[in-house]
LUMTOR-794124 format. One record per residue (C-alpha): x, y, z; residue number from 1; residue in one letter. Coordinates in pm, whole numbers, plus 50000, padded with zeros to 5 digits. Layout:
REM LUMTOR-794124
MARVEX   east  north     up    k  r
MARVEX      X      Y      Z  NUM  a
...
//
This chain:
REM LUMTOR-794124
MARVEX   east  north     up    k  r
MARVEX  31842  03064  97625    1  x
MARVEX  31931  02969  97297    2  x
MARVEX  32189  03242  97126    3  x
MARVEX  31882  03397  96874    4  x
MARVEX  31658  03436  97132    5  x
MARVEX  31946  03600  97330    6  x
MARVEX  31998  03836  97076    7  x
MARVEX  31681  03944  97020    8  x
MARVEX  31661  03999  97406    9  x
MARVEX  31999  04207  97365   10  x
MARVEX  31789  04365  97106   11  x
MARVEX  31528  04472  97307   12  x
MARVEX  31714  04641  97600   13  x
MARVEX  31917  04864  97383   14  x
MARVEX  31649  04974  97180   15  x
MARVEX  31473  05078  97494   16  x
MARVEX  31772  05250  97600   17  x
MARVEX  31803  05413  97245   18  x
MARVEX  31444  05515  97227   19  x
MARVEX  31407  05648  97610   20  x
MARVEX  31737  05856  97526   21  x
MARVEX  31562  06012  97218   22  x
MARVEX  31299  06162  97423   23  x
MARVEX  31594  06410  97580   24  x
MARVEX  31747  06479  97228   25  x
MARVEX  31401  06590  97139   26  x
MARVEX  31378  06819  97376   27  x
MARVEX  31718  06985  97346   28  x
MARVEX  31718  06972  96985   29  x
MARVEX  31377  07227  97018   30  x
MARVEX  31588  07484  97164   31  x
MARVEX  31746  07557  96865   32  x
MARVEX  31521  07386  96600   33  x
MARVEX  31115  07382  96533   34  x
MARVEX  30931  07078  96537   35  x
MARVEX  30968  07092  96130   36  x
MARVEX  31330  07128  96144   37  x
MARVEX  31372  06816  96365   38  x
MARVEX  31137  06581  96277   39  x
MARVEX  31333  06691  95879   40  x
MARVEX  31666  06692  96054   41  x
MARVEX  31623  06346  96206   42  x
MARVEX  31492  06125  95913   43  x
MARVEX  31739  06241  95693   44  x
MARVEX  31982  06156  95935   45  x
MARVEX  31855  05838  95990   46  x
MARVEX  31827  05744  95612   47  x
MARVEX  32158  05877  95523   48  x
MARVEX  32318  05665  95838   49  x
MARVEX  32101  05328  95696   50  x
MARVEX  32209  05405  95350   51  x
MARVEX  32579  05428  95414   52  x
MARVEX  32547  05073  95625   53  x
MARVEX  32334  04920  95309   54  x
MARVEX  32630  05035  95066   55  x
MARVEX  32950  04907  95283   56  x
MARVEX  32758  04590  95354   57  x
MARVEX  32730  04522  94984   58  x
MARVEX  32303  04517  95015   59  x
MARVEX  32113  04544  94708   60  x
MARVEX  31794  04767  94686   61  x
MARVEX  31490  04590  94635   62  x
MARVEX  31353  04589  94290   63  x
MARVEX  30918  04490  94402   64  x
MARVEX  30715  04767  94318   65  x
MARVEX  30467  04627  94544   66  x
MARVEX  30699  04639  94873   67  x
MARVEX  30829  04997  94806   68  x
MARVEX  30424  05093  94761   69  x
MARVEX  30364  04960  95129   70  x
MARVEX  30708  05072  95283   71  x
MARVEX  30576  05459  95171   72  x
MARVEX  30283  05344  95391   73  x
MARVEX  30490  05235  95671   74  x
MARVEX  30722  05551  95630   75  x
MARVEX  30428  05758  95734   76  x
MARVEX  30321  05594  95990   77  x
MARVEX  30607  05493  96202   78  x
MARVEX  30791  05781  96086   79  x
MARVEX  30658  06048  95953   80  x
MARVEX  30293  06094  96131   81  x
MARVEX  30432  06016  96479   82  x
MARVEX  30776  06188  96456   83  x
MARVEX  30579  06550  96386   84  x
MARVEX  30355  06482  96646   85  x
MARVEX  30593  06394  96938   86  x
MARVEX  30803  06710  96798   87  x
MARVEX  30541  06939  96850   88  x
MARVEX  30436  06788  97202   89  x
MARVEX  30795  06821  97311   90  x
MARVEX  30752  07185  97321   91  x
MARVEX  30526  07208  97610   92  x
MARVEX  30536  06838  97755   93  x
MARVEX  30848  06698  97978   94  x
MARVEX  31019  06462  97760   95  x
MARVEX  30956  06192  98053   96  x
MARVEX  30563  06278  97985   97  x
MARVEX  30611  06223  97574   98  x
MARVEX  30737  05884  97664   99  x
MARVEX  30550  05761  97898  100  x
MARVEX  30235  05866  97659  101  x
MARVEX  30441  05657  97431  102  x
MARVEX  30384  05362  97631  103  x
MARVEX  30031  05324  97483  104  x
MARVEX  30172  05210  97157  105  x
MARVEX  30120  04819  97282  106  x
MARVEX  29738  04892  97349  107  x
MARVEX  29702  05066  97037  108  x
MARVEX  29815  04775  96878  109  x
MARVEX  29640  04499  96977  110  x
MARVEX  29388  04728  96869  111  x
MARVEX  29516  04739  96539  112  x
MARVEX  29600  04388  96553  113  x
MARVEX  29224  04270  96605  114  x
MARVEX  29184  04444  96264  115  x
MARVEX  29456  04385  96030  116  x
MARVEX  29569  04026  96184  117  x
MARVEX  29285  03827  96326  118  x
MARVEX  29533  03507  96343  119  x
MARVEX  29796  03680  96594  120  x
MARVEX  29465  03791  96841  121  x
MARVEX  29544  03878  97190  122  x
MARVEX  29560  03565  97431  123  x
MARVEX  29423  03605  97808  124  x
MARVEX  29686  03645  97942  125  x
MARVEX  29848  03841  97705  126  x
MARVEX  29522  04087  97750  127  x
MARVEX  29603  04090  98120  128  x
MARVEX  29938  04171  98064  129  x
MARVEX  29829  04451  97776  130  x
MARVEX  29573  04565  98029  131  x
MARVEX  29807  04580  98340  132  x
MARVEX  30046  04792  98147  133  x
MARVEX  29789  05075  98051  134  x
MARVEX  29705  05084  98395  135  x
MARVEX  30053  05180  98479  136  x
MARVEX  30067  05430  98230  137  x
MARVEX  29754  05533  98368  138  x
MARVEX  29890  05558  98701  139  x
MARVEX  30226  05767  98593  140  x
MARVEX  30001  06064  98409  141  x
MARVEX  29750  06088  98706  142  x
MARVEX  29452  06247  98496  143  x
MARVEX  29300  06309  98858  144  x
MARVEX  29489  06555  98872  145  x
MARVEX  29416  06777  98605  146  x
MARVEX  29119  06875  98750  147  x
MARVEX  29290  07117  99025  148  x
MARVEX  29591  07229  98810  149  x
MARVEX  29513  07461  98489  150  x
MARVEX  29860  07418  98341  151  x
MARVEX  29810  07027  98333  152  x
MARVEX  29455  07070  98161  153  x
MARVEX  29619  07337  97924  154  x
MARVEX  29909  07054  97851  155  x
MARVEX  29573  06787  97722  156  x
MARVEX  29593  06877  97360  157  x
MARVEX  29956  06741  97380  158  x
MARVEX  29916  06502  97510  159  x
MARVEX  29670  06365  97300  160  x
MARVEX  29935  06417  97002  161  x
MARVEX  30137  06195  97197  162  x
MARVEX  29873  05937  97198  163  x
MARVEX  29801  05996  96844  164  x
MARVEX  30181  05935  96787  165  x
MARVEX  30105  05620  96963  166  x
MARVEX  29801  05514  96765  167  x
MARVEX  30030  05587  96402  168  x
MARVEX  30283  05358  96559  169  x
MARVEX  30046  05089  96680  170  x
MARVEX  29896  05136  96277  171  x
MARVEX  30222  05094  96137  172  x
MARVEX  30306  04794  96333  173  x
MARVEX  30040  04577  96248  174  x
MARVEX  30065  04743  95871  175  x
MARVEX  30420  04610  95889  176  x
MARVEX  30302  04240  95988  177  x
MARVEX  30042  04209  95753  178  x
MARVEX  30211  04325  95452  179  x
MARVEX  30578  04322  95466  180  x
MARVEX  30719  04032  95745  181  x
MARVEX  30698  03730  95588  182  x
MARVEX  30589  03877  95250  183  x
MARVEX  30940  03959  95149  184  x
MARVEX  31286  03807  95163  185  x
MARVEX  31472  04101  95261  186  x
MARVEX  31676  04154  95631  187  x
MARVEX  31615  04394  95888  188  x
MARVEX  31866  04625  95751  189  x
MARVEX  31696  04604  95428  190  x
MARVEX  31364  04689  95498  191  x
MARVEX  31438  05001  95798  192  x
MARVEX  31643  05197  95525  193  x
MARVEX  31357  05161  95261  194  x
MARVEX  31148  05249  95502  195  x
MARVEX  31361  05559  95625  196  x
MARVEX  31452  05668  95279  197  x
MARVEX  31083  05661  95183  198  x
MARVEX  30983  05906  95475  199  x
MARVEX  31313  06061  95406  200  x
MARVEX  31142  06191  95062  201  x
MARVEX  30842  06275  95171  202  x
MARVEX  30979  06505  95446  203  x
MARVEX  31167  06656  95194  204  x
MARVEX  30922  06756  94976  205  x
MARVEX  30647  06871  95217  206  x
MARVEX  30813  06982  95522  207  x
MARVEX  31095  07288  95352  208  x
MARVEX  30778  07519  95308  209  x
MARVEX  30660  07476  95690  210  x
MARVEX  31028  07500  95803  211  x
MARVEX  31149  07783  95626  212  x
MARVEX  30768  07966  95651  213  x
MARVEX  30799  07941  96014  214  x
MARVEX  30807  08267  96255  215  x
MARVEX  30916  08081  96551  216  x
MARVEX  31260  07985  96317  217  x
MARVEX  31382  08338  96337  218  x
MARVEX  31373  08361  96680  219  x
MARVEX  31589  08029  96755  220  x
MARVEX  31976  08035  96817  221  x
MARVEX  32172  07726  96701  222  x
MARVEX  32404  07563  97006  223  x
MARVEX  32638  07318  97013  224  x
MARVEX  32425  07076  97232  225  x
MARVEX  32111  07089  97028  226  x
MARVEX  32285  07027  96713  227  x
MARVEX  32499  06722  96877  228  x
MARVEX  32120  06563  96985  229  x
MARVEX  31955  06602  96674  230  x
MARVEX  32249  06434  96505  231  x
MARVEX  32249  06145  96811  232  x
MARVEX  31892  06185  96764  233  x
MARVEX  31879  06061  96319  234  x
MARVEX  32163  05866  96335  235  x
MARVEX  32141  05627  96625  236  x
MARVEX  31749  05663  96769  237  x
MARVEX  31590  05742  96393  238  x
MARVEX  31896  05489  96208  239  x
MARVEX  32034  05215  96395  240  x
MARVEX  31736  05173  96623  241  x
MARVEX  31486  05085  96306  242  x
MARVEX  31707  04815  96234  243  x
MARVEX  31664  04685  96574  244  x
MARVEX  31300  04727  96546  245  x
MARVEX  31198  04534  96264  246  x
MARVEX  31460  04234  96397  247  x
MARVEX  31272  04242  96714  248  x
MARVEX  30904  04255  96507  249  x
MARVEX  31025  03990  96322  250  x
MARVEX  31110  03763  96591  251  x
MARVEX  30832  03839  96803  252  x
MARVEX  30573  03932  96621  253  x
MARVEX  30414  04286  96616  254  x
MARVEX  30241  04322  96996  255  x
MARVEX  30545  04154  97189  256  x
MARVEX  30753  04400  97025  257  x
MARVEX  30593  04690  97078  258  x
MARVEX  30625  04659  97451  259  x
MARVEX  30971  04810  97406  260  x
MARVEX  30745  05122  97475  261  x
MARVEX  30653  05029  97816  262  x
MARVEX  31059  05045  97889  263  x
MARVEX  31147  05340  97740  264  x
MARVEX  30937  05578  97934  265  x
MARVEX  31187  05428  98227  266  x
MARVEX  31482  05559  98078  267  x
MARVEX  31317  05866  97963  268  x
MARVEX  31193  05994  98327  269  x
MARVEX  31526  05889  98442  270  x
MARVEX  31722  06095  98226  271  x
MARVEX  31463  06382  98257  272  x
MARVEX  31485  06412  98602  273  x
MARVEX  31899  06395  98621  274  x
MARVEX  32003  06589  98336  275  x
MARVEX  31686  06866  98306  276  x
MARVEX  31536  06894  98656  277  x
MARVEX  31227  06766  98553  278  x
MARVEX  30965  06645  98880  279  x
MARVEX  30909  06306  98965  280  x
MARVEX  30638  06201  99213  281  x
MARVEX  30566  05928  99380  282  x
MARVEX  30300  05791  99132  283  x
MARVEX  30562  05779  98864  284  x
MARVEX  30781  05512  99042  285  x
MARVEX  30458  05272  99125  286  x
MARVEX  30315  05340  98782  287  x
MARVEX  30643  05208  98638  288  x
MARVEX  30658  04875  98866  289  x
MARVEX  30293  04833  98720  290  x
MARVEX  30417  04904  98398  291  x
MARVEX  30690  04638  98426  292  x
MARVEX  30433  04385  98581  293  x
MARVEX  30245  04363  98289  294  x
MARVEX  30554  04295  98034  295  x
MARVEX  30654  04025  98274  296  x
MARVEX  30279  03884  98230  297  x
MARVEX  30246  03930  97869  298  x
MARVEX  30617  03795  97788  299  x
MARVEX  30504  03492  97998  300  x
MARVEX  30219  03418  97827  301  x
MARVEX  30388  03451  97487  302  x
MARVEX  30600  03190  97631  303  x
MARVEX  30379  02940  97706  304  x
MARVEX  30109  02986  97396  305  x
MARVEX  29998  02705  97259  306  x
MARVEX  30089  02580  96884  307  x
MARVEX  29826  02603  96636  308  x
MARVEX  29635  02301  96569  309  x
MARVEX  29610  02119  96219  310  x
MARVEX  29244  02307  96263  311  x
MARVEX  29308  02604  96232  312  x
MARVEX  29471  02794  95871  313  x
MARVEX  29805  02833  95883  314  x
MARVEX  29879  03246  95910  315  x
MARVEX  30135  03420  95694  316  x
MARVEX  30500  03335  95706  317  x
MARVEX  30700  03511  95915  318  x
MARVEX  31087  03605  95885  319  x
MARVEX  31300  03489  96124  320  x
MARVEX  31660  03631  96170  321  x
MARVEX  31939  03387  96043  322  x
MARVEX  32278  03542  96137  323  x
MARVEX  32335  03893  96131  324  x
MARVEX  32272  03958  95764  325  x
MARVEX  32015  03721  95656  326  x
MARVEX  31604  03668  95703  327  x
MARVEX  31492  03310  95630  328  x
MARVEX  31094  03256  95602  329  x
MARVEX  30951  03011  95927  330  x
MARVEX  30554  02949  95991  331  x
MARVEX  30542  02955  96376  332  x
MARVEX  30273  02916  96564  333  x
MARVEX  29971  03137  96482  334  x
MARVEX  30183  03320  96253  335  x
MARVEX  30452  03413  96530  336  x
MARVEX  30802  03289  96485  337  x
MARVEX  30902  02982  96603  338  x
//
């Protein structure tokens, strides 16, 4: 394994730490805050943390009006949009639940993907891979039981937030792709706090009147703990994770990296069950090794895709990491990195 391919791999695993982690600081930071208040809390935090690296690392801001028209689009989407609807699941859903919902974000997608990017379509075994994973996820939720339990049928407009969540991120993904990797010279760290500062501003002008207009905000009590995980929560899952993100898109290309949803929900339950006594049964544990079955088949088949032939167009360029502060522009295969 060559050392940028390690990296990216390094990449991968703590962003699925990171991201599995904010599930938890969702959840405690609602004991103290409203959905408004966090998903406001956390993008400001996460701007303010990217903005601070972009000034000590001597980054200039880009100067395209184009790019900072689609990187408002982007905001929304993978921050925005999705943040306010995982906030306001988290009030009735376990945080394991939110994330393993999360986990759809691959099939949502390719979805997406067979839209906006015809040249980076799903392979077969990529599909099976895509496929096997959503029947993990499948598998963890156990709709069959819904049926027989009231509270878990009550819990189904939250849960289809959470999928909506999904479906915003899978958008903003393939938005990303199509209009900004490969379109622009900028690095990782570039384009995350654009991004982040753009949903930054919007939050800030919509979201005061629902936070401050809210009757459940009266009847909150700040605490130490909440406070600590929305900070943990804007700064490190909301900042420094975006970074990692768009490295990892980058590299991969927009499906591959979205599986780091179908790890998260692993750390997520995990952390659920240990530090809030939330249930785990036995279809959780299976659903997961399902999960984890079909990265292992899509990653494989990623490995061994073929290179376009002279037949077919070439796709749009895509950046590929050059150090840890620069983005050089590569045509891989189909569009993918080489």
């Amino acid at each position: 394994m060559n050392t940028r391919r390690f990296g990216t791999v390094a990449a991968f695993v703590i962003l699925a730490l990171v991201w599995g982690s904010s599930f938890l600081f969702i959840k405690e930071s609602l004991t103290a805050f409203t959905p408004a208040q966090v998903v406001l809390g956390r993008v400001v935090l996460g701007a303010v943390t990217l903005c601070l690296v972009m000034v000590l690392s001597g980054r200039a801001w880009p100067r395209e009006r184009r790019f900072w028209g689609h990187m408002i689009m982007v905001g929304l989407l993978l921050c925005v949009l999705p943040f306010s609807l995982f906030a306001w699941a988290g009030e009735s859903l376990p945080s394991g639940l939110s994330a393993i919902l999360n986990a759809a974000t691959p099939l949502m997608t390719a979805l997406a993907i067979a839209a906006v990017l015809p040249s980076e379509h799903l392979t077969k075994g990529q599909a099976l891979g895509v496929a096997v994973g959503g029947a993990g996820v499948v598998l963890v939720i156990a709709p069959w039981t819904m049926a027989g339990d009231p509270a878990l049928l009550g819990s189904l407009p939250a849960q289809l937030a959470c999928l909506g969540a999904a479906g915003c991120y899978g958008l903003g993904f393939a938005y990303m792709r199509r209009f900004v990797i490969g379109k622009q010279h900028y690095d990782s760290i570039t384009v995350a706090t654009v991004q982040l500062t753009l949903a930054a501003g919007v939050a800030l002008v919509t979201f005061p009147f629902v936070v401050w207009a809210s009757p459940a905000a009266a009847h909150l009590e700040l605490n130490p703990v909440a406070l600590i995980c929305l900070v943990l929560l804007g700064s490190l899952g909301t900042g420094v994770a975006y970074i990692l993100n768009t490295a990892i898109v980058s590299q991969w290309g927009a499906i591959r990296a979205s599986t780091v949803t179908y790890v998260s929900p692993l750390v997520a339950v995990l952390l659920g069950i240990v530090l809030l006594d939330e249930r785990l049964s036995w279809n959780q544990p299976v659903g997961c090794l399902v999960v984890i079955a079909g990265i292992v088949t899509a990653h494989r088949s990623s490995a061994t895709r073929p290179a376009a032939t002279s037949a077919e167009p070439p796709a749009a360029a895509a950046p590929v990491v050059d150090g840890p502060a620069t983005i050089r522009t590569a045509i891989g295969a189909e569009g993918r990195p080489s």
